[in-house]
N, C-alpha and C positions, 0 to 999 in steps of 0.2 A: 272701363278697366279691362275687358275681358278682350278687349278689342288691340288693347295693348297692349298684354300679355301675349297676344297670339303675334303681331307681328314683331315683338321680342325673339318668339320662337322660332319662327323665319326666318330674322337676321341670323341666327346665332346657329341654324341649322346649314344656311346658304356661305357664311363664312368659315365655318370648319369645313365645308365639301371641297369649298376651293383652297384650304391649307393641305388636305387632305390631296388633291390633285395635284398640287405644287409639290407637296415633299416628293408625291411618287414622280412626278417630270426631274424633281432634281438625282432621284435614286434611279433611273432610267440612266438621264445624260452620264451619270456618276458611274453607272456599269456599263452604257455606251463606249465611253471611254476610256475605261481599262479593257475594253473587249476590244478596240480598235486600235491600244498600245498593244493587247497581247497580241492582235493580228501581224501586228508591223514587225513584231520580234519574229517572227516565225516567215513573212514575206521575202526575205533571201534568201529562202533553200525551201521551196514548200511543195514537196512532190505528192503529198498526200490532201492536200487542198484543207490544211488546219483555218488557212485567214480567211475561208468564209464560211466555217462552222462554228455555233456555239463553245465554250469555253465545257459545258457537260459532256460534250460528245468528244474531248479528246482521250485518246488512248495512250497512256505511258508506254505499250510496249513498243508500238509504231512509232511514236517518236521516238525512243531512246535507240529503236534501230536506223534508223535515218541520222544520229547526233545531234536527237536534238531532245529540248527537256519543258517539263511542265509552265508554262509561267504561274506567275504567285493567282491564287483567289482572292476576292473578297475576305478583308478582314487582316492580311500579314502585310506588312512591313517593311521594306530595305535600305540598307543603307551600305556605301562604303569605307569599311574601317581601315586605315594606316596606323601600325605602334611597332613604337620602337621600346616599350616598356621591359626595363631591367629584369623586372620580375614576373617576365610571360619571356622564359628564356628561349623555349621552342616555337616563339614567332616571333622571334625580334626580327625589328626591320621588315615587316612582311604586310602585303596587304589582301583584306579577303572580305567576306559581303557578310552583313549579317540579318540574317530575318527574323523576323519575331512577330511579338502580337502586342500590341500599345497597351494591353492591361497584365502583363507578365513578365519576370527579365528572362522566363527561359529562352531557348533559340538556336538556329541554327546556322554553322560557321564554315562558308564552303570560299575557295578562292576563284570561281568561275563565275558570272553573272547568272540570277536567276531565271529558269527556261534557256540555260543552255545546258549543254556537257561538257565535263573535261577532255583537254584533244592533246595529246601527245605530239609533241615536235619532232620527225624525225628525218630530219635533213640540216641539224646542224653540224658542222666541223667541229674535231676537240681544237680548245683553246691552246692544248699543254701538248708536248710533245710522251707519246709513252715509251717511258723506261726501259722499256723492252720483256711485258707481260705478255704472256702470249695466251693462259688459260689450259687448264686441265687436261683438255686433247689432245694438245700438243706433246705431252708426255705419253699417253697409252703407246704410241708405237714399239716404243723402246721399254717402258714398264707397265707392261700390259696386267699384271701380276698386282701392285702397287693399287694401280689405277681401279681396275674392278672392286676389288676390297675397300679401297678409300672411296670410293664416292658413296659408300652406305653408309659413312659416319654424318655424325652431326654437324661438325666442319663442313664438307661439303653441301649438308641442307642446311647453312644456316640462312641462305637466300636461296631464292629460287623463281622461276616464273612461275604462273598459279597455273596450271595444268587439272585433267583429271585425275592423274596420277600424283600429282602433287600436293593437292588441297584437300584440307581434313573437313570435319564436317557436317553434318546431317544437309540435306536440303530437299526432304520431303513435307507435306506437308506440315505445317505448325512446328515442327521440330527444325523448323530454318527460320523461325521468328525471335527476334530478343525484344521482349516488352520492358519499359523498362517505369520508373515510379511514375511519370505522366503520362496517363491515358492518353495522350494527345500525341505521346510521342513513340513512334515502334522501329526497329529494324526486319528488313527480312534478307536472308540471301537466297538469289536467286541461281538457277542456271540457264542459260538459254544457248545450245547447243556447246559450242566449245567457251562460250564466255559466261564467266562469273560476274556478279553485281549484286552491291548490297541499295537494297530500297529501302528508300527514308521516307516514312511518312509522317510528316509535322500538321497536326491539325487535318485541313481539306484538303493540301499540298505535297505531293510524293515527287521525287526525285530520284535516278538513279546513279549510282557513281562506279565503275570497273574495279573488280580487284585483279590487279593486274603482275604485281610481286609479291612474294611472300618473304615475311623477317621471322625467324625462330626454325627449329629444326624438328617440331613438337615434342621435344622432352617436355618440356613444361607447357608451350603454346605458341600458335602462329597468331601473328602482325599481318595484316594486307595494306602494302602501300597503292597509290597509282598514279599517274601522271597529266599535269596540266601543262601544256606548252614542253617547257625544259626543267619546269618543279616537281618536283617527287613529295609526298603529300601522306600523313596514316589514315587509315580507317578508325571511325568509331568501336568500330566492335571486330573483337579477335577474337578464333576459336582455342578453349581452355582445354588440355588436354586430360588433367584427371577427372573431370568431370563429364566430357565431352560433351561441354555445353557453350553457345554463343555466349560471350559477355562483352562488358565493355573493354575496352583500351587501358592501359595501366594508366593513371595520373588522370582522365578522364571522367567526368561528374555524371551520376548518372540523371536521366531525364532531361540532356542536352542532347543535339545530334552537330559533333563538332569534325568536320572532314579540312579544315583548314591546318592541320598541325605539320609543320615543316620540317623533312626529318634531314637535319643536318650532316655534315660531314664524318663529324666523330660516330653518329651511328651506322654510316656506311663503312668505315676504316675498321670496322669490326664485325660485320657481317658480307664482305665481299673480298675480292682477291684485286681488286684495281677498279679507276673510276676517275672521269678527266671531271673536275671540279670546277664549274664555270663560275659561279660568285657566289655570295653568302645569300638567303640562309639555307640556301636547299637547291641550287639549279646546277644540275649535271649535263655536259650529253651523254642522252641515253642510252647511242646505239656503243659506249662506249663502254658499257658495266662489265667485270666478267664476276659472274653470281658465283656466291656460294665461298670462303676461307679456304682455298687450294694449297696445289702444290707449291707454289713461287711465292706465299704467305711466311711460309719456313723454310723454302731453298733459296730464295731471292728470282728477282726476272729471269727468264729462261730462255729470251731469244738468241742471245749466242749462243748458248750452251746444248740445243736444239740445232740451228745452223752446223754447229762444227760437228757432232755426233750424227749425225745424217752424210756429211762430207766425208766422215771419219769413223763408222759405222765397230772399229775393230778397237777404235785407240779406248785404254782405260789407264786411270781414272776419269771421274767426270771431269769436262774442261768446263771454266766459268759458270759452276753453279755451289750452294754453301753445301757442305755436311754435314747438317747439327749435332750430329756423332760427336763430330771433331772438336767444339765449340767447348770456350772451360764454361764451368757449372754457369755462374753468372750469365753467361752468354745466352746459354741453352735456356733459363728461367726467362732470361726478358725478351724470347721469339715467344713463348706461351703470355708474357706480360702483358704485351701490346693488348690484350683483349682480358687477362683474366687475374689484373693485379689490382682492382678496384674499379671506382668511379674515375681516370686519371686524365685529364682533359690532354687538347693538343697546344704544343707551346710554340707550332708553325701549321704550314699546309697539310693536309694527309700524304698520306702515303708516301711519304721520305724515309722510314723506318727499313735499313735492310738487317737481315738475320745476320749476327755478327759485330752490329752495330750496340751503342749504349742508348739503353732506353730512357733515359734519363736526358741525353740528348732531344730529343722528338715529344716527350711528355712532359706536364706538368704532375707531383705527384696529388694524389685527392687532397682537396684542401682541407678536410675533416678526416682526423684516424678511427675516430668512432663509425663515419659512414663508411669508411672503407671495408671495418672490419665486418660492415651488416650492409652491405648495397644494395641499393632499389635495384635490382638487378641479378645474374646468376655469372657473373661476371669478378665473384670478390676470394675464387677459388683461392690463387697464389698468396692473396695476402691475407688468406685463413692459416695455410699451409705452416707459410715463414714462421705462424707465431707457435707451432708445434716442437715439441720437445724431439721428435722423430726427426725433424728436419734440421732444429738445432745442431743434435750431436750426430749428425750422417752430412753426408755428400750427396744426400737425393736430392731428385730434381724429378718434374710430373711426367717425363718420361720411361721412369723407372715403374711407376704404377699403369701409367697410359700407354698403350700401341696407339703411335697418330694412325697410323695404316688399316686401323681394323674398328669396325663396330661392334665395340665390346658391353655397350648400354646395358645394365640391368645382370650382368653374369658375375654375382656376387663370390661365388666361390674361388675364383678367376681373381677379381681385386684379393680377396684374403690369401691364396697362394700366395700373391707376390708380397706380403705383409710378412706370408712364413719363412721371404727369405733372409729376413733380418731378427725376424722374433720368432721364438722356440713355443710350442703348443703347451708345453707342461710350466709354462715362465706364466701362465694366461692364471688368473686368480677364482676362476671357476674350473679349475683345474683339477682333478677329474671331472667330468659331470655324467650322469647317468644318462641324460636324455637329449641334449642338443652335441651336435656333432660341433664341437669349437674351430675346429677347421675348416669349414664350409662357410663360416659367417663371420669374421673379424670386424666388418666395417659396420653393421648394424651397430655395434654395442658403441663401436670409437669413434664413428663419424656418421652419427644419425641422422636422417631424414625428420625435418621439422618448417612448419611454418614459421615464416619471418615477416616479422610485425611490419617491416619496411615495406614490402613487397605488398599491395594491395590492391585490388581489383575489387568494383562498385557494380553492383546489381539489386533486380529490383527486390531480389528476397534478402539479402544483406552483402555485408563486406564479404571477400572471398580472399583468403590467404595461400596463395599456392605452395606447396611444400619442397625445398630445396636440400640438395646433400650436404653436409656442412664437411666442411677439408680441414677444420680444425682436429687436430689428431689427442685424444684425449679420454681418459678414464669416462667413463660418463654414467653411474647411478641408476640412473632415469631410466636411459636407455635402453640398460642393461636388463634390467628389469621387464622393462615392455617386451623387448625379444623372449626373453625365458615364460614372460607369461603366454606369448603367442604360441610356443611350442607346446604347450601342456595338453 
């Protein structure tokens, strides 16, 4: 018996030894072979000799300066997604890769293969012939005046290239990190001499992606788009500007890392001055954009009107360009409409809309009045406006309160003069008051600053509601109150 127990013990020690060496030969060939794929991904451009080092020994910075990017580790996942699903409206029709990890649905949504980077196309021809945009500089010669003054409004930063001088920010230590509710999953942004990049780290796996344009003029917060091929693409995460803190992206989940979202036409025809539009859902030429809501936004294209004033340096009035001056009311409301009369989609191509034209022609109106009158967005001014009793019984129109020409941001006393010149200071219902100057602040009380529940932004400490001006013109209580207690 003991004899047979003992070579029981044997067997069953000599049989695990060799299970035990089998699973490790198959977990060898198994990481053999993703080290011999990652080699091959990296064998046509390999100046740093990645295809015959270990997979530990690569360096993200070195590759991402060379154009090139992590391959996946042990343990994630890929696959390529195609949808044309209705209700993934900002990728329809689109395809992009998604990674993950077989025991979680979170993941990551990039439209470039993984271990590589996004590479900008920039040798394509426009498709479209242009209208005759010529861009902002084209003007300083002759309105030097104009031109200086306008390019510090918001219009003019509502795009921009990311620059030093353009990009908001922190990115010193930890204070260029957005953690967000999965430990697994973090942004950072980096800087590495003149170029910006936000790094994604999913799990073992980091990535980096260019921020390469900016959308917003940080009144409220910059968007970083970038480009793959001839697709224009958002960032995960946008810098918040009353907070000045990284967050994620509006409409965005947090503890995903999603760089596939495709920024369509409609939100370029409202953040740039022209744009050759090569097909749906998002492919432009690039070298074709002129950044930023200019001048030919609200005079119309400018290259004749540029050609002949050069030729004609003496002759006035302008030849071939608009004068919104001149425009009746309606007119003059729907060059501000194009961008500030709701959610209002497009009912053709972009950029067919000239100043002078009916807006109504070129748009669809929002298909909900409720969302119009609250928009995911800072974009619902005019059709806050319209439904004011101010606007009612007057002939204003948002140039009466606005200089397009000047950055008037934040000079409260400035909007309330122009209020004083339709309404009387002793007509105001706090009329004497001991202690707040009524004329220095009209717009606090009648058209307050408040969070709007539409508008929300997802981070790992909670929802963040960023606070917008409302243009509804109205008595308002609440308001009134908060201002008078602030002065006390």
């Amino acid at each position: 018996m003991k004899f047979k127990g003992f070579a029981l013990v044997v067997v069953l020690a000599v049989g695990g030894g060799w299970l035990l060496w089998a699973s490790r030969q198959r977990d060898a060939g198994a990481d053999l072979a993703r080290e011999l794929a990652a080699r091959a991904s990296l064998a046509d451009d390999d100046p740093l000799g990645y295809a015959t080092q270990r997979p530990s020994r690569w360096d993200l910075d070195e590759l991402t300066a060379t154009g090139r990017g992590m391959p996946l580790p042990d343990g994630l996942v890929s696959r390529k997604v195609t949808t044309n699903s209705p209700t993934l409206e900002r990728i329809a029709d689109a395809e992009y890769w998604f990674i993950g990890k077989h025991e979680d649905g979170g993941g990551v949504e990039i439209p470039f293969a993984p271990g590589r980077m996004p590479q900008m196309t920039d040798s394509l021809r426009p498709i479209h012939e242009n209208p005759g945009y010529v861009g902002p500089t084209a003007c300083r010669d002759c309105h030097a005046k104009y031109y200086e003054s306008f390019m510090q409004t918001a219009h003019a930063r509502t795009s921009q290239a990311v620059t030093s001088e353009t990009i908001a920010g922190q990115f010193g230590a930890d204070a260029n990190r957005m953690r967000t509710s999965d430990p697994q999953v973090s942004m950072e942004m980096i800087r590495r001499g003149d170029q910006y990049l936000q790094r994604v780290s999913f799990h073992e796996w980091k990535f980096d992606v260019p921020m390469q344009l900016i959308m917003g003029s940080s009144k409220m917060a910059q968007s970083y788009l970038y480009w793959h091929d001839d697709g224009l693409f958002q960032h995960n995460v946008t810098h918040l500007t009353e907070h000045d803190q990284w967050i994620n992206s509006p409409g965005y989940i947090d503890g995903d890392a999603a760089y596939a979202r495709p920024v369509p036409q409609r939100c370029m025809d409202c953040h740039t001055t022209y744009f050759d539009f090569r097909e749906p859902p998002n492919h432009y030429t690039p070298q074709s954009l002129i950044l930023g809501v200019t001048c030919e936004r609200c005079h119309g294209p400018a290259e004749s009107h540029v050609a002949y004033h050069r030729e004609h340096p003496d002759h006035k009035p302008g030849h071939a360009i608009v004068v919104p001056s001149k425009l009746t009311r309606q007119q003059s409301l729907d060059v501000c409409g194009q961008c500030h009369a709701g959610a209002a989609s497009l009912s053709g191509p972009a950029m067919r809309y000239r100043p002078g034209d009916a807006l109504a022609d070129f748009y669809h109106p929002p298909a909900d009045a409720a969302d119009a009158l609250n928009s995911v967005h800072t974009s619902n001014q005019l059709t806050r406006l319209a439904a004011s009793k101010c606007f009612e019984s007057s002939q204003m129109t948002c140039v009466d309160c606005h200089n397009p020409h000047q950055s008037e941001r934040g000079q409260k006393e400035l909007f309330s003069q122009r209020c004083l010149t339709c309404h009387q200071v002793d007509s105001c219902g706090l009329h004497p008051h001991e202690s707040f100057d009524l004329a220095s602040n009209c717009i606090d009380c009648h058209m307050p600053i408040r969070p709007t529940e539409k508008l929300r932004l997802e981070s790992v400490q909670g929802d963040v509601f960023p606070s917008l001006r409302d243009h509804l013109i109205r008595v308002d209580d609440q308001a009134t109150r908060a201002v008078l207690a602030g002065q006390r």
